[in-house]
N, C-alpha and C positions, 0 to 999 in steps of 0.2 A: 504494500500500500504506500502509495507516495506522501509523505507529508509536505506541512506548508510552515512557513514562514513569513514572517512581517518586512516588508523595505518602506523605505523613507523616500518621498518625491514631491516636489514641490509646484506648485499650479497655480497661477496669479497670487502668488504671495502667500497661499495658505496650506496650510501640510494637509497632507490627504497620506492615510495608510490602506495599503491594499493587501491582501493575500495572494501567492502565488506560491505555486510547487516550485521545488528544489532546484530542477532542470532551469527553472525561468528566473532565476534570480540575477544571474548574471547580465543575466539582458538589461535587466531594469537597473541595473545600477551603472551600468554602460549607458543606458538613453539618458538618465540624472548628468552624468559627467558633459555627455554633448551637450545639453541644455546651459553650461556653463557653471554649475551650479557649485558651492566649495565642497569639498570631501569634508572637514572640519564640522562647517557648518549644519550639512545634511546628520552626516554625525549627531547634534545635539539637539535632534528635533525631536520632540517628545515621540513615543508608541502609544498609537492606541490599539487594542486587543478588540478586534471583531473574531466575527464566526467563522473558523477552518473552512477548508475545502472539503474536509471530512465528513460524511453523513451521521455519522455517530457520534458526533457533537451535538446531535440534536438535544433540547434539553427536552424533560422529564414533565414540560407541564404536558396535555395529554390535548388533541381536536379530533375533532367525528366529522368527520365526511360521508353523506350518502348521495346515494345516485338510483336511475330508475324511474319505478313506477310511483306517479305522486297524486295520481287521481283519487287515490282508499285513505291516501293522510298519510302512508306509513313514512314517508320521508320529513314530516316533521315540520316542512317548511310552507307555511300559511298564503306566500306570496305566490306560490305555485299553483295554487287549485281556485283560488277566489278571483273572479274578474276583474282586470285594472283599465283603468279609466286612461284612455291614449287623451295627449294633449291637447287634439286639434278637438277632442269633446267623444268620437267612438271610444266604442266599449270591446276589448279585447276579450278573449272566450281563453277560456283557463290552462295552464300547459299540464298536461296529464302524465307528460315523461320527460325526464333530464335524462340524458345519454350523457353526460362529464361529470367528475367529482363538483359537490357542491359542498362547502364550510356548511354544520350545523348553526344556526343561531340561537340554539339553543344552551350551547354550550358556553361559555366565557372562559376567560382569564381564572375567575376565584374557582370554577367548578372543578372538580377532581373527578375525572370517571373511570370508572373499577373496570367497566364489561358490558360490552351489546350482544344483540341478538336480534337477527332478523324472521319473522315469525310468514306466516302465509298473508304477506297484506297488511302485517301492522310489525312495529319496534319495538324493541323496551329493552331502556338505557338504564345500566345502575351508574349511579353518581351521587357526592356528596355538594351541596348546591349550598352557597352561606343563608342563601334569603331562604331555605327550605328544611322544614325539619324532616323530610320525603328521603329516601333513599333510593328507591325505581322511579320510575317512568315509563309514559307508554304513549305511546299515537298511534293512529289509524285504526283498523276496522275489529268492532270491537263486538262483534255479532254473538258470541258465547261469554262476554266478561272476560276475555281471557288477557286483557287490561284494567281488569276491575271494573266496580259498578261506577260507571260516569256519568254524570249528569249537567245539563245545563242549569246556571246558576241563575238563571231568570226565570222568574214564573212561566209555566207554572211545574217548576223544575225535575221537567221529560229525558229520560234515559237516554243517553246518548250510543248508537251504534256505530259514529265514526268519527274519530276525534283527529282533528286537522293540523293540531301541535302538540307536540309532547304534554302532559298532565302527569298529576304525582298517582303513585299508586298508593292505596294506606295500607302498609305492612303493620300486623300485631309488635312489631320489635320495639328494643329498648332504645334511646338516643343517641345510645355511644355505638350501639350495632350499625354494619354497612352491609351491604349484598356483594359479595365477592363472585358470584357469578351467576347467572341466568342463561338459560336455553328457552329458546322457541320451539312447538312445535307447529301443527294446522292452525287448531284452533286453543291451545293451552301453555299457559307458562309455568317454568317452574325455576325458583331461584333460591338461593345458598345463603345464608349469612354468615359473616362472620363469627357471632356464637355458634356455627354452626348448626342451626335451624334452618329446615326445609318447607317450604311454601310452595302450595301448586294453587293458580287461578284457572278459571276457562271450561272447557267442554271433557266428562266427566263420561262418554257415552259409553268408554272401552275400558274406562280403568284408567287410566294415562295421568291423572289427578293424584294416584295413588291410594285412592279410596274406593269403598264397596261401591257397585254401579248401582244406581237407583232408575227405577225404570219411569218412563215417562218423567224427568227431571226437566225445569226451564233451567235454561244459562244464560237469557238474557229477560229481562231485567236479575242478576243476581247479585247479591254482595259479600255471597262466601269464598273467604279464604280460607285452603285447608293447609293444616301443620302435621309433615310427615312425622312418626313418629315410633314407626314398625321397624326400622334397621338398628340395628344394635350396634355398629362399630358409627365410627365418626366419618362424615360424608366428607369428602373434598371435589367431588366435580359431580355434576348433572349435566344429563343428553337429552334432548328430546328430538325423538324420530318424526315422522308425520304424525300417528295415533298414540305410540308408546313414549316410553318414557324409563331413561337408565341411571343408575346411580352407581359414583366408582367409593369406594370407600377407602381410608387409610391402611389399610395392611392389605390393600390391591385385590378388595373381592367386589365383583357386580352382583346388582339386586333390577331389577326389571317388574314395570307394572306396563300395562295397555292394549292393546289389539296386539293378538298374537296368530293371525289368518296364516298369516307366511311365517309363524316360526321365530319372528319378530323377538319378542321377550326371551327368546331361549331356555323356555323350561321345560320343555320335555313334550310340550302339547303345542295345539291351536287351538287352543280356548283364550279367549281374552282373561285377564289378570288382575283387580283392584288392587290389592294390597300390595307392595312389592316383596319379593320371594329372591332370596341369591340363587344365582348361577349357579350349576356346575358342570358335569361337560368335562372339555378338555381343559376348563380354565382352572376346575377346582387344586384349589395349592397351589398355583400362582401366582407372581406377585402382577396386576395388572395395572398399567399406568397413562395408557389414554383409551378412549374412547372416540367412534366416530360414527353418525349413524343419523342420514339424513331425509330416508323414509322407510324403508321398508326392511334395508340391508344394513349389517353391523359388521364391523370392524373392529378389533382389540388384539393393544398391543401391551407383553408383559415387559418386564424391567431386562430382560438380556435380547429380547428384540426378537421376540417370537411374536406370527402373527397369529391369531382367532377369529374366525366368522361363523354368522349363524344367519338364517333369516329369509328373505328372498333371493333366491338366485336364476330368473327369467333367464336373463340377458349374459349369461355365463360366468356371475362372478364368482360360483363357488366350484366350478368344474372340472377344476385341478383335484378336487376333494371326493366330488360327488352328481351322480348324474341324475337327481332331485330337484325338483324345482324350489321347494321349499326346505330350511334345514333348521330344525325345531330345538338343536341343541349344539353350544359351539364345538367345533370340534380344531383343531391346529392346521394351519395349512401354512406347506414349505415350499418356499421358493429356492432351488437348488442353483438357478442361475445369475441369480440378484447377490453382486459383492456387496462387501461392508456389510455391518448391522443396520435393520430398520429401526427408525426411529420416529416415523410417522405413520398413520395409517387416514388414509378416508375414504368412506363409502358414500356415494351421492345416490341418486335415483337409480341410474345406471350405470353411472360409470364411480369406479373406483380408481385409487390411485395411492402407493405409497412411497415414502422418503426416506434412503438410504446416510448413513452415517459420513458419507461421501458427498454427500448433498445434490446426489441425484434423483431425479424422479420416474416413476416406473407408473403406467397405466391400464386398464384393461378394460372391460367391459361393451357396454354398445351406445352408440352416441359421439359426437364430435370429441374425439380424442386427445387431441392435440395433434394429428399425426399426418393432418391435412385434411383435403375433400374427400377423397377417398376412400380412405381408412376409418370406419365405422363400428367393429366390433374385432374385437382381440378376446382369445379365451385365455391368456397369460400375460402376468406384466410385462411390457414391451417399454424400453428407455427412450425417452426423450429427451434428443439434445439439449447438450446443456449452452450451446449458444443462444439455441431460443428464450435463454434465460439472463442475457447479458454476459456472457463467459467468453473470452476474446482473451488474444496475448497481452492486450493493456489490461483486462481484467480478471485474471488469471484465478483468482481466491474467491469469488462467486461462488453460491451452493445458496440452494434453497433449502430453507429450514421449515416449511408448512404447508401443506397443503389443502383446503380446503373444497365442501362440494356443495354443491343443489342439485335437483333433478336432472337439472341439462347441460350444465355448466363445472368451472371447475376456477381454483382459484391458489396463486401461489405467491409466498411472501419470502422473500431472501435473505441472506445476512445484512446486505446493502439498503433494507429495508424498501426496497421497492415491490411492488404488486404489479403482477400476469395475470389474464385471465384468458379464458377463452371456452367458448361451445354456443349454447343456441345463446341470441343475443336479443330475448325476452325484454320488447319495451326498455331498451339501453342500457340493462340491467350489467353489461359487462363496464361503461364506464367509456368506451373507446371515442364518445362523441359519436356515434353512429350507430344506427341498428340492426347492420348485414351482421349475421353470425361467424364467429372469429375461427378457422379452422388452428392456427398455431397458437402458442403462449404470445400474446402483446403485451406492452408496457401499459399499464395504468397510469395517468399524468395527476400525480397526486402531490403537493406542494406539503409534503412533509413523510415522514420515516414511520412507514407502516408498520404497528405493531399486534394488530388483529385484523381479520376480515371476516364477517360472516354474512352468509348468500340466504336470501329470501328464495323465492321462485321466480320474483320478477325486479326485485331489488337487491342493493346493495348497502354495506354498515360497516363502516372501517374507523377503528381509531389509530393515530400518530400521534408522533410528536413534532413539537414544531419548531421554529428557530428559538434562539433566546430574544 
């Protein structure tokens, strides 16, 4: 990695400090000297300390950028869907989709946020806000509650099913508690707190709530929030699939409530699930350490980088394994040709894709692959170059470290912090400023150092960080 350095140059009278690499220093203190300018002098002009050339400088305060579909609200941003008033006196008709990163306005300077989640059509941000004693958040469509009971604050105060800017959600928690993380799924949230307390809102039809199903149940207007409270070890992450819903626990066991059609929940049946039940399978005695699982199909990966699936496998993702279409309990699946350890695993609708310790990426499944036009269905992980990833002999030290999915789409975040995406291009949900569907990994043009991304079906939700 090249570093940078400060030089000293002068411009009508006034010092100006610029940043350049190593290579270019000489230059500039060569163009100082022709300018006539004293060595001495330039010598004892004060430094001022700007921002490296380096991306990793970035600081630590945290912005939300979405993009996408903004007709349902899930994007948060109010000036997108409401009619504006053109100067000459017409009335403009509302933009339903940004195809480019857009800054949240939701977010500020004082706000600190923990963790998004893009849901089917709606969002929900944890963050600590000063004006807000609120810890979540939520916009957009809110058809099952599964952003809580919202209502308009004017008479004669009507339950709201689609909320056009973020609103607090009312967590039973304590003041000094925060929400360290939140999943979306269809129609249901569930999020973590820091006392490590578990909370599911939304639609309750399958189980996915973590609760008994109650039959003929309304979920809109409703105002229950429910507190998991059936896992006995201490939670550290929540998934939420389309219908189901997983939990990783501290000594790496999964527990699984929701629709379990395809096998989904991995307990041993297709019977849907309320309560949540641990895994076991291939994983039992494992230590398991992510999860990934973004409808139907599960993905999990233990601590020495073994992978595990269960669930639906249509479109060949478990075929290495087994020639079922459904696979109701995990079982190990080994990839013999894939060097280095994995270290990431994700499954989207139908395509899968996981990340080696090398920081390469391996894909499969059916759907825009990354592998061009052509290339639609792989029954084994097959590598994608890693130039399509920014990797060149100026850039040598590139590797991606994530990969994420949605039904159609796929999403990748790097050491360099930068974000790729590509496959169908859902209402401009990839970001590219266009809505032709992306066959290769593209750059995302995102004006800070991406450190999460998560894929709705038709939207996107990315937090950075930004300069100082």
């Amino acid at each position: 990695m090249l570093t940078t350095n400060a030089y000293r140059v002068s411009i009508g009278g006034q010092s100006v400090t610029k940043c350049v690499h190593n290579y270019a220093i000489s230059r500039a203190l060569s163009r100082a000297i022709l300018r006539g300018q004293d060595p001495q002098e330039v010598e004892a002009m004060p430094v001022f300390q700007f921002t490296s050339g380096d991306r990793l400088a970035y600081s630590q305060r945290r912005s939300v950028y979405v993009w996408g579909y903004a007709g349902g609200g899930a994007l948060g941003r109010l000036g997108l869907v409401r009619r504006r008033q053109y100067k000459f006196g017409s009335v403009l008709p509302p933009i339903e989709c940004r195809s480019a990163p857009m800054k949240s306005d939701f977010i500020d300077y004082k706000t600190k946020v923990t963790d998004v989640s893009a849901g089917f059509g709606f969002t929900v941000i944890a963050a600590v806000c000063p004006d807000s004693p609120h810890r979540l958040f939520g916009t957009g469509i809110n058809t099952d509650c599964q952003i809580g009971l919202q209502s308009d604050p004017r008479p004669p105060d009507k339950p709201l099913a689609c909320l056009l800017k973020p609103v607090a959600i009312r967590l039973p928690i304590g003041s000094k508690d925060r929400v360290v993380r939140v999943s979306c799924g269809r129609s249901h949230t569930i999020c973590l707190t820091s006392a490590a307390e578990i909370y599911s809102l939304g639609n309750n039809a399958f189980g996915q709530c973590g609760r008994p199903v109650v039959d003929n149940e309304i979920y809109f207007p409703s105002h229950r929030i429910h507190q998991i409270k059936e896992i006995d070890d201490k939670v550290v992450d929540v998934v939420c699939g389309q219908d189901h819903s997983l939990f990783l626990t501290q000594n790496g066991s999964v527990y699984s409530c929701g629709w379990g059609a395809d096998g989904q929940t991995g307990l041993g049946h297709y019977r849907n699930q309320g309560l949540p039940v641990k895994l076991k399978g291939d994983i039992e005695g494992e230590k398991i350490v992510q999860l990934s699982s973004a409808a139907d199909s599960v993905l999990a990966l233990n601590d020495k980088g073994d992978v595990f699936c269960w669930g639906n496998s249509e479109y060949s993702q478990f075929e290495s394994i087994t020639d079922e279409k459904q696979l109701n309990i995990p079982r190990n699946v080994t990839f013999s040709h894939i060097k280095g350890k994995v270290v990431n695993v994700c499954a989207g609708g139908s395509l899968c894709a996981i990340v080696n310790d090398l920081g390469n990426v391996y894909v499969w499944g059916y759907g825009i692959l990354g592998m061009g036009p052509k290339v639609d269905h792989l029954k084994t992980p097959t590598l994608l170059p890693m130039p399509l990833f920014g990797a060149n002999e100026f850039n040598p030290d590139v590797k991606v470290v994530r990969v994420e999915g949605s039904f159609n789409h796929l999403a990748a975040i790097t050491n360099k912090g930068d974000l790729y995406m590509w496959g169908k291009n859902t209402d401009g949900c990839l970001g590219l400023g266009h809505r032709a569907d992306q066959y290769f990994p593209f750059r995302v043009c995102v004006p800070a150092f991406v450190r999460k991304v998560s894929l709705g079906i038709n939207h996107t939700i990315i937090i950075g960080s930004s300069l100082v």
